[in-house]
N, CA, C and O atoms as a Maestro MAE file, in Angstrom:
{
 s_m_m2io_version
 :::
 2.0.0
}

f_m_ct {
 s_m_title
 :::
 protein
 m_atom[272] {
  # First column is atom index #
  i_m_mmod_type
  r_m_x_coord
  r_m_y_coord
  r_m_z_coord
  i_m_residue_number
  s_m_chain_name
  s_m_pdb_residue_name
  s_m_pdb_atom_name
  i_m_atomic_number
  :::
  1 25 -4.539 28.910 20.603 1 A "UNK " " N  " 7
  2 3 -3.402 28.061 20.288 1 A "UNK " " CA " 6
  3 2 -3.752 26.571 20.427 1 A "UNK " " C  " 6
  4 15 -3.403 25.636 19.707 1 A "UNK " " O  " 8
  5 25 -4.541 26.573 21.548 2 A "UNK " " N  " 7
  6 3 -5.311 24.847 21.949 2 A "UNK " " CA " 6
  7 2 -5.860 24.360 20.389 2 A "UNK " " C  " 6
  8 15 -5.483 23.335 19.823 2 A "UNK " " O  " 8
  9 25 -6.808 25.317 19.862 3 A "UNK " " N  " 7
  10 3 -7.770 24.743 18.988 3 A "UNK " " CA " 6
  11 2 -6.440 24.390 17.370 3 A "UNK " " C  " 6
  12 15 -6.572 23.356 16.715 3 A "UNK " " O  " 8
  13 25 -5.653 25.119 17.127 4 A "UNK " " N  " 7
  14 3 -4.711 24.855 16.240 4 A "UNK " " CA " 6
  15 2 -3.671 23.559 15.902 4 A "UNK " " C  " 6
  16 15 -3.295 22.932 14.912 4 A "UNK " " O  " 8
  17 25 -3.448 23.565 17.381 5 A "UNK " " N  " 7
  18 3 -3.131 21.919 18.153 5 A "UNK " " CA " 6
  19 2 -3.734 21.063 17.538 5 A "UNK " " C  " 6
  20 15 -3.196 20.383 16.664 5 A "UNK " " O  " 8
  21 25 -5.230 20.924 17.969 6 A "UNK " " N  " 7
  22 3 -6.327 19.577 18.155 6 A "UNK " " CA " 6
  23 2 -6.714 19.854 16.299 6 A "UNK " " C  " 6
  24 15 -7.256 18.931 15.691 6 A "UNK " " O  " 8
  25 25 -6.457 20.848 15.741 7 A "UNK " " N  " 7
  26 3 -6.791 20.703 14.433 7 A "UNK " " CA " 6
  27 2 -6.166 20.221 13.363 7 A "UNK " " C  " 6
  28 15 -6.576 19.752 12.301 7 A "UNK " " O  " 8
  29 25 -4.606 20.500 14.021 8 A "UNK " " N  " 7
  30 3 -3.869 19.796 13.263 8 A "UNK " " CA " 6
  31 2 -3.238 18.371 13.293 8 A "UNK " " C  " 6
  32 15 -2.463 17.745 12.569 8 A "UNK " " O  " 8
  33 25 -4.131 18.060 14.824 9 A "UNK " " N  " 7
  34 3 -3.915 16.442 15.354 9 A "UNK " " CA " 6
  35 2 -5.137 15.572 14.376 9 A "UNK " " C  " 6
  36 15 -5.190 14.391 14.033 9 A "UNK " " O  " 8
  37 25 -5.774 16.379 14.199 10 A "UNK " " N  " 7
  38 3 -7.236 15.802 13.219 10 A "UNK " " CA " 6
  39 2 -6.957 15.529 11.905 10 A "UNK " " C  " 6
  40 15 -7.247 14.514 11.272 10 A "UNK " " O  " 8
  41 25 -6.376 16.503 11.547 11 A "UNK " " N  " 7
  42 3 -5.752 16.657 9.901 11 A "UNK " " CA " 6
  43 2 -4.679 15.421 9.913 11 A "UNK " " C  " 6
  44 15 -4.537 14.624 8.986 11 A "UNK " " O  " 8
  45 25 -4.015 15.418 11.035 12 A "UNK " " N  " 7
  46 3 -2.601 14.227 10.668 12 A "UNK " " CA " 6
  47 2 -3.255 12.763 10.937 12 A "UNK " " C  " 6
  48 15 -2.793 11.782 10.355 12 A "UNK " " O  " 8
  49 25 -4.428 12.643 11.905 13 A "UNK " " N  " 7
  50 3 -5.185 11.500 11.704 13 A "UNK " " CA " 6
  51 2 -5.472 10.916 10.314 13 A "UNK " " C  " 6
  52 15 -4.918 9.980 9.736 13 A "UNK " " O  " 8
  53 25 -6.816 11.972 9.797 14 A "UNK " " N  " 7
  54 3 -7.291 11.911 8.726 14 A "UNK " " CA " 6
  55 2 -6.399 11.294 7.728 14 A "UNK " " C  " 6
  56 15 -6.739 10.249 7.172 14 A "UNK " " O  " 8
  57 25 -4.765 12.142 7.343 15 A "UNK " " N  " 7
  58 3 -4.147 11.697 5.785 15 A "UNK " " CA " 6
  59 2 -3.194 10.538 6.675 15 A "UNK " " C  " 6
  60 15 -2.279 10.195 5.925 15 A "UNK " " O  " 8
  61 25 -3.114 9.989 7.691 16 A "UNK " " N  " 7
  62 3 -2.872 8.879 8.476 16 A "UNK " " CA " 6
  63 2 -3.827 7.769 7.575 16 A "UNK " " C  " 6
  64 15 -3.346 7.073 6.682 16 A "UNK " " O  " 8
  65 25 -4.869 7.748 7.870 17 A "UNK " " N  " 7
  66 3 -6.273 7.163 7.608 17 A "UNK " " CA " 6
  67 2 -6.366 6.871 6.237 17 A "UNK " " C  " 6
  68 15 -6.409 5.683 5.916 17 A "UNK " " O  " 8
  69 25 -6.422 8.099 5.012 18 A "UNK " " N  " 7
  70 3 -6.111 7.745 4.138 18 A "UNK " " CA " 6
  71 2 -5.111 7.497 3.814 18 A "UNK " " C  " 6
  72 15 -5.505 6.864 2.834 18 A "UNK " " O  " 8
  73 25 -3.637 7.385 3.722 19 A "UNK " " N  " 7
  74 3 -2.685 6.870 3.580 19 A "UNK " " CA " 6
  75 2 -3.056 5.397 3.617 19 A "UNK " " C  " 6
  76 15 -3.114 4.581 2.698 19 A "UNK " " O  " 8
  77 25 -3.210 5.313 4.465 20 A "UNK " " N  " 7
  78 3 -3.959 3.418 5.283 20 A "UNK " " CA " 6
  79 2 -4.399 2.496 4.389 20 A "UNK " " C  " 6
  80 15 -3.956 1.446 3.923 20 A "UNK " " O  " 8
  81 25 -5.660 3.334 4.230 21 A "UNK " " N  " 7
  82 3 -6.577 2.786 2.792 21 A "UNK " " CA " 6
  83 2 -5.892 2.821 1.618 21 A "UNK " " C  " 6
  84 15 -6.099 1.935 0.789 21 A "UNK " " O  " 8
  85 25 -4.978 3.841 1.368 22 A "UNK " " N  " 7
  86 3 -4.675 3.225 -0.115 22 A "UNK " " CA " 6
  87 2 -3.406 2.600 0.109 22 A "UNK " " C  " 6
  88 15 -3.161 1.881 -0.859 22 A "UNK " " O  " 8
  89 25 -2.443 2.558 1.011 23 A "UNK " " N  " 7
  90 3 -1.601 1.263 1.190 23 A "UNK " " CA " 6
  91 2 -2.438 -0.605 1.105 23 A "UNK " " C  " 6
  92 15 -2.127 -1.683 0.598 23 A "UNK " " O  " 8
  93 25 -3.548 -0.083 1.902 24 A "UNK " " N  " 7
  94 3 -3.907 -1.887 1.671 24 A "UNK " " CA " 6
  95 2 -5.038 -2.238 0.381 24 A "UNK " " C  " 6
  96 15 -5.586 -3.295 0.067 24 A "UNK " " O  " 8
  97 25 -5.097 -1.187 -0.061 25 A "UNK " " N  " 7
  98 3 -6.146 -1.598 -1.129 25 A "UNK " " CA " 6
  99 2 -4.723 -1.854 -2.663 25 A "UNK " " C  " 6
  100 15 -4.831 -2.788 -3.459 25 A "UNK " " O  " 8
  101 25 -3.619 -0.876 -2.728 26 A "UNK " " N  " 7
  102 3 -2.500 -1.123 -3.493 26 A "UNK " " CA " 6
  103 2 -1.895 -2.698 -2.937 26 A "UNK " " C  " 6
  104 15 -1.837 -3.748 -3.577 26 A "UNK " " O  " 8
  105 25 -1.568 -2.479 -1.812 27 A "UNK " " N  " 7
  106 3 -0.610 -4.276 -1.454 27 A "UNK " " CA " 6
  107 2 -1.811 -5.066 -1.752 27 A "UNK " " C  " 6
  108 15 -1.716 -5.628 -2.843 27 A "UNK " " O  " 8
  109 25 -3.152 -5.336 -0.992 28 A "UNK " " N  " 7
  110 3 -3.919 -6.430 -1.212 28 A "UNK " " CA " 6
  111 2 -3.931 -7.033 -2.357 28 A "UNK " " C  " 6
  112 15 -3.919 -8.251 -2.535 28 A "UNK " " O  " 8
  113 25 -3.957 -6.114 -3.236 29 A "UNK " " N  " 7
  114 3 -4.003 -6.340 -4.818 29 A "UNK " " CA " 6
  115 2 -2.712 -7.371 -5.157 29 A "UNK " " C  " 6
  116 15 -2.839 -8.588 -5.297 29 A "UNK " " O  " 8
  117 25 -1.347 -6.572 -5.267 30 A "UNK " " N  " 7
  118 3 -0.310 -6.815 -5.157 30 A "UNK " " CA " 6
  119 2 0.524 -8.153 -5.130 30 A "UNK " " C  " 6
  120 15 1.365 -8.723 -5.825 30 A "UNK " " O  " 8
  121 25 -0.445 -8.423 -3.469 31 A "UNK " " N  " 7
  122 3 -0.127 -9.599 -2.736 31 A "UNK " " CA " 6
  123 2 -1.020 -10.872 -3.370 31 A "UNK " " C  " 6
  124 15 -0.639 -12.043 -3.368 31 A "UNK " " O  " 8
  125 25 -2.385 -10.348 -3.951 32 A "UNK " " N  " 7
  126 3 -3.258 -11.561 -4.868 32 A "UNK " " CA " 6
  127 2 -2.520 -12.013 -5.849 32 A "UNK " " C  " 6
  128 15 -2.391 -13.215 -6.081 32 A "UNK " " O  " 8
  129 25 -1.824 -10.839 -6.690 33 A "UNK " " N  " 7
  130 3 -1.394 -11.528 -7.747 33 A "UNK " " CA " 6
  131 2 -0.478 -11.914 -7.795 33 A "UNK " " C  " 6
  132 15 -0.442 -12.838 -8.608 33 A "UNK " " O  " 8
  133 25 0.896 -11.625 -7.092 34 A "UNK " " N  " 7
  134 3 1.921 -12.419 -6.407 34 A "UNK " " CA " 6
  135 2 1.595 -13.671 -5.825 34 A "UNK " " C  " 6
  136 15 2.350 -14.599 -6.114 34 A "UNK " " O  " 8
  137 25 0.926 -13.835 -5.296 35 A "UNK " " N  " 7
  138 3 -0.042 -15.102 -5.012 35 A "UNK " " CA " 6
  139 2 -0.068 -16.439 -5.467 35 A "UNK " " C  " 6
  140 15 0.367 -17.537 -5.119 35 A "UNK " " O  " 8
  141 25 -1.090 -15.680 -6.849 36 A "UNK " " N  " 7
  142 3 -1.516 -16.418 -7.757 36 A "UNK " " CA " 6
  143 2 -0.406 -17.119 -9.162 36 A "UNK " " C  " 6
  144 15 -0.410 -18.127 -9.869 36 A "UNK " " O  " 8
  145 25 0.433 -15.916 -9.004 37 A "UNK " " N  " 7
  146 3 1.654 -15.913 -9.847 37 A "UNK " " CA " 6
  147 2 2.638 -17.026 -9.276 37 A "UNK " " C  " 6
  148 15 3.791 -17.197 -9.671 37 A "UNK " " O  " 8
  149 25 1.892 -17.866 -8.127 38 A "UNK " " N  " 7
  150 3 3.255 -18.191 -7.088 38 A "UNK " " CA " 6
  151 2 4.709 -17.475 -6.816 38 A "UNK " " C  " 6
  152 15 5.711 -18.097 -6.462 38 A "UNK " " O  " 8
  153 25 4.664 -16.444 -6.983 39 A "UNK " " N  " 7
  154 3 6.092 -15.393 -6.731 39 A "UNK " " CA " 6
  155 2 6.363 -15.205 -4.981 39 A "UNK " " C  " 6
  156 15 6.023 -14.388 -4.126 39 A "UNK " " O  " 8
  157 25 6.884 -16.013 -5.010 40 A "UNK " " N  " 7
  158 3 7.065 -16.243 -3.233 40 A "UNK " " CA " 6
  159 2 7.789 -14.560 -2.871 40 A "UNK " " C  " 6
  160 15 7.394 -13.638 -2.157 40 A "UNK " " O  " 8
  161 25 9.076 -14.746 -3.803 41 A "UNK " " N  " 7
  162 3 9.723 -13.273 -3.370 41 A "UNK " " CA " 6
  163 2 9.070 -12.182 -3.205 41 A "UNK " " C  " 6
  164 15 9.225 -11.416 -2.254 41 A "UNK " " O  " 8
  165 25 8.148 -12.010 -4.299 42 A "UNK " " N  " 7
  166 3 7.910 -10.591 -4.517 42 A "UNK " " CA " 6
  167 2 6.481 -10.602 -2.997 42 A "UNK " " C  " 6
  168 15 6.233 -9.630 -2.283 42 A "UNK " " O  " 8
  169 25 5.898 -11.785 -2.924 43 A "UNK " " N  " 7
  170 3 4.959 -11.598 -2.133 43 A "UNK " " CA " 6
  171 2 5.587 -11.440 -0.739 43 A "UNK " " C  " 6
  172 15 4.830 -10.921 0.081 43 A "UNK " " O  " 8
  173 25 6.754 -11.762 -0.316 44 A "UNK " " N  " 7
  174 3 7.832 -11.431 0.878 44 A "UNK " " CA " 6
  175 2 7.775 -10.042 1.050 44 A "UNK " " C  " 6
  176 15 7.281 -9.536 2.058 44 A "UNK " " O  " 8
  177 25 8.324 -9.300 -0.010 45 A "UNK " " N  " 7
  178 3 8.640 -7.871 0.035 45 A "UNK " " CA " 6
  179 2 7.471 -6.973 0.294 45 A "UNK " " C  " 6
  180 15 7.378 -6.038 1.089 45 A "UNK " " O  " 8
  181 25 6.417 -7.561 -0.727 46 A "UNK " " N  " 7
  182 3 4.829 -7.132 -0.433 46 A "UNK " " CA " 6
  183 2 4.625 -6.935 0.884 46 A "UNK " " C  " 6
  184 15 4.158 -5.922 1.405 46 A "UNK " " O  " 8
  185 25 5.011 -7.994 1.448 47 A "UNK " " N  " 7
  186 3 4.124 -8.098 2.917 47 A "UNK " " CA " 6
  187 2 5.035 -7.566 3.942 47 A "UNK " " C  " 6
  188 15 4.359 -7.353 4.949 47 A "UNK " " O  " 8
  189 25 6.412 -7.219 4.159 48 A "UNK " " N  " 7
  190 3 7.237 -6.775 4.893 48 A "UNK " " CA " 6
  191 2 7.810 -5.561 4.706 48 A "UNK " " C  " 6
  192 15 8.278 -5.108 5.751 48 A "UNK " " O  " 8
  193 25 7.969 -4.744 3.578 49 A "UNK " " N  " 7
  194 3 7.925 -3.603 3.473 49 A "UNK " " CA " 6
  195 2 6.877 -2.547 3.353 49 A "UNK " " C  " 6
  196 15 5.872 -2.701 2.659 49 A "UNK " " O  " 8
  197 25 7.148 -1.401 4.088 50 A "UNK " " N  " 7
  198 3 5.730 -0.509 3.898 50 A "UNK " " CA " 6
  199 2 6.166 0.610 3.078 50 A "UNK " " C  " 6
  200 15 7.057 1.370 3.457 50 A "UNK " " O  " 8
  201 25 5.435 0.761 1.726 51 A "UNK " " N  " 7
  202 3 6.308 2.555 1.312 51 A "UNK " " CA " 6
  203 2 5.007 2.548 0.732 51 A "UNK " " C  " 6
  204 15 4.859 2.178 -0.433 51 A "UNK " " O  " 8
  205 25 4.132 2.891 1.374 52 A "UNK " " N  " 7
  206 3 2.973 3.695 1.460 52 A "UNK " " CA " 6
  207 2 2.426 3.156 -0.002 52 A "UNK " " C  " 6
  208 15 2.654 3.909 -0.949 52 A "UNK " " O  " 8
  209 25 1.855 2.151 -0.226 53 A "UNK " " N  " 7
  210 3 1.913 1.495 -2.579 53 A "UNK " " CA " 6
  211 2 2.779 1.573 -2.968 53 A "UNK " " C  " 6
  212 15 2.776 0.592 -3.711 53 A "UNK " " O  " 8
  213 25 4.114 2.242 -3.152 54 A "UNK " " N  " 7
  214 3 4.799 2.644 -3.679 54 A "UNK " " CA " 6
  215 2 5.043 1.161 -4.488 54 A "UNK " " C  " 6
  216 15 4.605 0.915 -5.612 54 A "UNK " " O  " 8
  217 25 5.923 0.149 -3.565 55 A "UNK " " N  " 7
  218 3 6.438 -1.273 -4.041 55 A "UNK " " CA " 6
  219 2 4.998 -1.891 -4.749 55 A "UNK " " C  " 6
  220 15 5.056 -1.562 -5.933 55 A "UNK " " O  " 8
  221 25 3.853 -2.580 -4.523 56 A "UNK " " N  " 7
  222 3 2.930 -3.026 -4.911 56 A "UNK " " CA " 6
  223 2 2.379 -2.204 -6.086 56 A "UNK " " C  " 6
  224 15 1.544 -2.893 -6.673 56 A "UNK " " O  " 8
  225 25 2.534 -0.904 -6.700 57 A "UNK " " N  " 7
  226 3 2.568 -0.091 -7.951 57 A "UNK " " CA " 6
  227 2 2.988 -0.893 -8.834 57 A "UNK " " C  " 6
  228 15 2.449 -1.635 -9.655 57 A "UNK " " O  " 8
  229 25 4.638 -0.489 -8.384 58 A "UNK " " N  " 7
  230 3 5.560 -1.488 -9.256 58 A "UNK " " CA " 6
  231 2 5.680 -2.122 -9.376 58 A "UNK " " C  " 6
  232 15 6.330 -2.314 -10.403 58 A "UNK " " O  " 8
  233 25 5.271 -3.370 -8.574 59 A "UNK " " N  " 7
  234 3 4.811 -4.824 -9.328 59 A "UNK " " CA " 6
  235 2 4.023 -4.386 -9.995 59 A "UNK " " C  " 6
  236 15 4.487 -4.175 -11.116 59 A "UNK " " O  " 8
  237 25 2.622 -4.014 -9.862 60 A "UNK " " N  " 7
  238 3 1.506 -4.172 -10.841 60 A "UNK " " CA " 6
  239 2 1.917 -3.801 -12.036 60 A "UNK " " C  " 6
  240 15 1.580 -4.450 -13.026 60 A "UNK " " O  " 8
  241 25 2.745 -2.645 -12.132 61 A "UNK " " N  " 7
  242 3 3.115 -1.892 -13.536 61 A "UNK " " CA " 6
  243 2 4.006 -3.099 -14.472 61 A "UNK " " C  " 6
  244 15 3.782 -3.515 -15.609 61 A "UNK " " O  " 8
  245 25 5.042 -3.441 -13.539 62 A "UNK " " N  " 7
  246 3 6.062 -4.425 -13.708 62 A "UNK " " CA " 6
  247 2 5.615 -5.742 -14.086 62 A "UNK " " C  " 6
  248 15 6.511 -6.175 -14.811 62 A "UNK " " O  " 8
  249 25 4.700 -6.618 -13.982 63 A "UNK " " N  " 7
  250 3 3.740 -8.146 -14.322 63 A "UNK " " CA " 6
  251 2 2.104 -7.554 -14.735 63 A "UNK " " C  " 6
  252 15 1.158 -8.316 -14.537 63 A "UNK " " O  " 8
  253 25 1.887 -6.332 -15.242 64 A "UNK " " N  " 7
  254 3 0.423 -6.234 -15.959 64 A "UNK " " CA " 6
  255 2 0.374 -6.694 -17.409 64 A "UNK " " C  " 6
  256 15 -0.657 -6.791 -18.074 64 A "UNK " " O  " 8
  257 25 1.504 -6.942 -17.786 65 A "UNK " " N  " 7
  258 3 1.359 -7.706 -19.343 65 A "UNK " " CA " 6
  259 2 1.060 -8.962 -19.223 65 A "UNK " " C  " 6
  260 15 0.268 -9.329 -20.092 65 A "UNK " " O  " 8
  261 25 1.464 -9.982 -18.296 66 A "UNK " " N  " 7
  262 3 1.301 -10.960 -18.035 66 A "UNK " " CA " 6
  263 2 -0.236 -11.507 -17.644 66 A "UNK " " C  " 6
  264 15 -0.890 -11.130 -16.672 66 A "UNK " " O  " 8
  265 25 -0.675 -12.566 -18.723 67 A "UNK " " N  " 7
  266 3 -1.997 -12.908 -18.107 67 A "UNK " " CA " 6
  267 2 -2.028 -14.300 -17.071 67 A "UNK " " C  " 6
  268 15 -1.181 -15.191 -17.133 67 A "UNK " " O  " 8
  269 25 -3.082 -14.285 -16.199 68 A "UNK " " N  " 7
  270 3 -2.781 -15.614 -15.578 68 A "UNK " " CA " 6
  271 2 -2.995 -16.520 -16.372 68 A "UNK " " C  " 6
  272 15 -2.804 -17.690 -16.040 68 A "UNK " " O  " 8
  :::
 }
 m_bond[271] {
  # First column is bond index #
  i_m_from
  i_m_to
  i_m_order
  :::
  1 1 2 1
  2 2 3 1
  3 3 4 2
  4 3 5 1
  5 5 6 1
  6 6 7 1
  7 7 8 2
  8 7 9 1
  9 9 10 1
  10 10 11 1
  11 11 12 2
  12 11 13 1
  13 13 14 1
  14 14 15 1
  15 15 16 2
  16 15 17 1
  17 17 18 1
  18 18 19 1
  19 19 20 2
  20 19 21 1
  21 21 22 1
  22 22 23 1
  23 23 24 2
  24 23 25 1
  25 25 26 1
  26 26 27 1
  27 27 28 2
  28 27 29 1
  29 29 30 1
  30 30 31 1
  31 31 32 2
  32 31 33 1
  33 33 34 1
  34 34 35 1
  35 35 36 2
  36 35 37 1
  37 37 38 1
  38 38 39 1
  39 39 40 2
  40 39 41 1
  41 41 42 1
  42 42 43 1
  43 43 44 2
  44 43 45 1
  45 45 46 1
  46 46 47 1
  47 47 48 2
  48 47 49 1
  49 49 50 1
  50 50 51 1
  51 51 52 2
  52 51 53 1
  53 53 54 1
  54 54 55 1
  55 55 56 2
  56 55 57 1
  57 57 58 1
  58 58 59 1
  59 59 60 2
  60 59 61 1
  61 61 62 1
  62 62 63 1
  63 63 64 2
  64 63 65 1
  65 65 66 1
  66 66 67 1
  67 67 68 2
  68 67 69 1
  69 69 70 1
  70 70 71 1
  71 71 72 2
  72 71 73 1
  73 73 74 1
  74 74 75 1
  75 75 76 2
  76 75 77 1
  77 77 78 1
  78 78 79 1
  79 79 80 2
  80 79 81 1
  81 81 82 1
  82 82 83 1
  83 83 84 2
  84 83 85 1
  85 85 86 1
  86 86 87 1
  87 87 88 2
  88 87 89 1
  89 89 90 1
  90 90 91 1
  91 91 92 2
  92 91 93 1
  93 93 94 1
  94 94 95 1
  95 95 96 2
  96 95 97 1
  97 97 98 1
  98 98 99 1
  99 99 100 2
  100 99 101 1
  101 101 102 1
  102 102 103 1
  103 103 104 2
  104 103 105 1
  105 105 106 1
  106 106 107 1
  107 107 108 2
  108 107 109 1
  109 109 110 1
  110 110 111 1
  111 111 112 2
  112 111 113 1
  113 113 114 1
  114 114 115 1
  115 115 116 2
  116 115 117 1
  117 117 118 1
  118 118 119 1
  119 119 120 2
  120 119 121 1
  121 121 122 1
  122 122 123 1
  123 123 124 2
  124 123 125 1
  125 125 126 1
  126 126 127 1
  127 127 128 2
  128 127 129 1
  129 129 130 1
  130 130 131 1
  131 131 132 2
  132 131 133 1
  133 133 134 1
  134 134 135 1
  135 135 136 2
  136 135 137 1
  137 137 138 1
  138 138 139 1
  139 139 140 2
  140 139 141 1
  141 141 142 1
  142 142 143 1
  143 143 144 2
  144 143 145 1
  145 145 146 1
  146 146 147 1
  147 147 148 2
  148 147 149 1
  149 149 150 1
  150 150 151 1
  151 151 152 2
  152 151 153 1
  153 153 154 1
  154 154 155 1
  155 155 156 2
  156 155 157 1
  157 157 158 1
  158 158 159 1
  159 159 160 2
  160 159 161 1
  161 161 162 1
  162 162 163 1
  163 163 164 2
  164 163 165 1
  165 165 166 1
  166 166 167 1
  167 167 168 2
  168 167 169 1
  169 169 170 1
  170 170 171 1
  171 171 172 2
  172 171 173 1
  173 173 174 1
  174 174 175 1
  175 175 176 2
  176 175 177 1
  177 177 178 1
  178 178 179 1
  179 179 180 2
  180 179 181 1
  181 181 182 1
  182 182 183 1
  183 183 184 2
  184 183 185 1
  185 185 186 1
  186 186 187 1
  187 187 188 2
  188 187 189 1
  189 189 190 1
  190 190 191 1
  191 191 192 2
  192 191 193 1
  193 193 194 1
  194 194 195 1
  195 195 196 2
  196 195 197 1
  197 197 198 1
  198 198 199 1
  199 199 200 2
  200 199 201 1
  201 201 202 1
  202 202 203 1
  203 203 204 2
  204 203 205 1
  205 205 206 1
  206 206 207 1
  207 207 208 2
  208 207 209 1
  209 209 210 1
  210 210 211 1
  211 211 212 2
  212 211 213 1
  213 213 214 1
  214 214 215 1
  215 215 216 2
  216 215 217 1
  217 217 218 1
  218 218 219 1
  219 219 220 2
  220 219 221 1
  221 221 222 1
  222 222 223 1
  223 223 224 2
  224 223 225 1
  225 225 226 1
  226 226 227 1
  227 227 228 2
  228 227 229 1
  229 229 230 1
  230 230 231 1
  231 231 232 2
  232 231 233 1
  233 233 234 1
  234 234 235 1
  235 235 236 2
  236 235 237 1
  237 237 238 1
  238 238 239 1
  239 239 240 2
  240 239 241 1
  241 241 242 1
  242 242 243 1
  243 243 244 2
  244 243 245 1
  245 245 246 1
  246 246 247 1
  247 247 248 2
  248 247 249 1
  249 249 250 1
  250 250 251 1
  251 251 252 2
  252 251 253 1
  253 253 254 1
  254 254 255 1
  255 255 256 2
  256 255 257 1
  257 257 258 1
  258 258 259 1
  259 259 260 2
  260 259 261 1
  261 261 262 1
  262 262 263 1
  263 263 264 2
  264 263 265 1
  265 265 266 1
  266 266 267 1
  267 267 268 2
  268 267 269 1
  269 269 270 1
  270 270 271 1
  271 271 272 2
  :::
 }
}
């Protein structure tokens, strides 16, 4: 029962971990081009809400027509 425990404490690390990585590799992005866009708002929301990419998606999807 011990080893089922510690295996599934490993497993919830792990998609912890990745979750992680692709939250800041989605916002980092996000937050550059909000940035660069000077979009004060959207770079607010970027940086204070967490939904795992979800928000930083939808910018990208939402301003990818736009060139700098």
């Amino acid at each position: 029962m011990e080893n089922l425990i510690f295996e599934n404490r490993n497993l919830f690390f792990v998609i912890l971990l990745i979750l992680t990585i692709w939250d800041l590799i989605w916002r980092t992005t996000a937050m550059w081009k909000a940035a660069n866009k000077k979009q004060l708002a959207w770079f607010i929301c970027l940086a204070v809400f967490n939904t795992v990419g979800i928000l930083p998606i939808i910018y990208l999807i939402i301003n990818k027509k736009e060139k700098l």
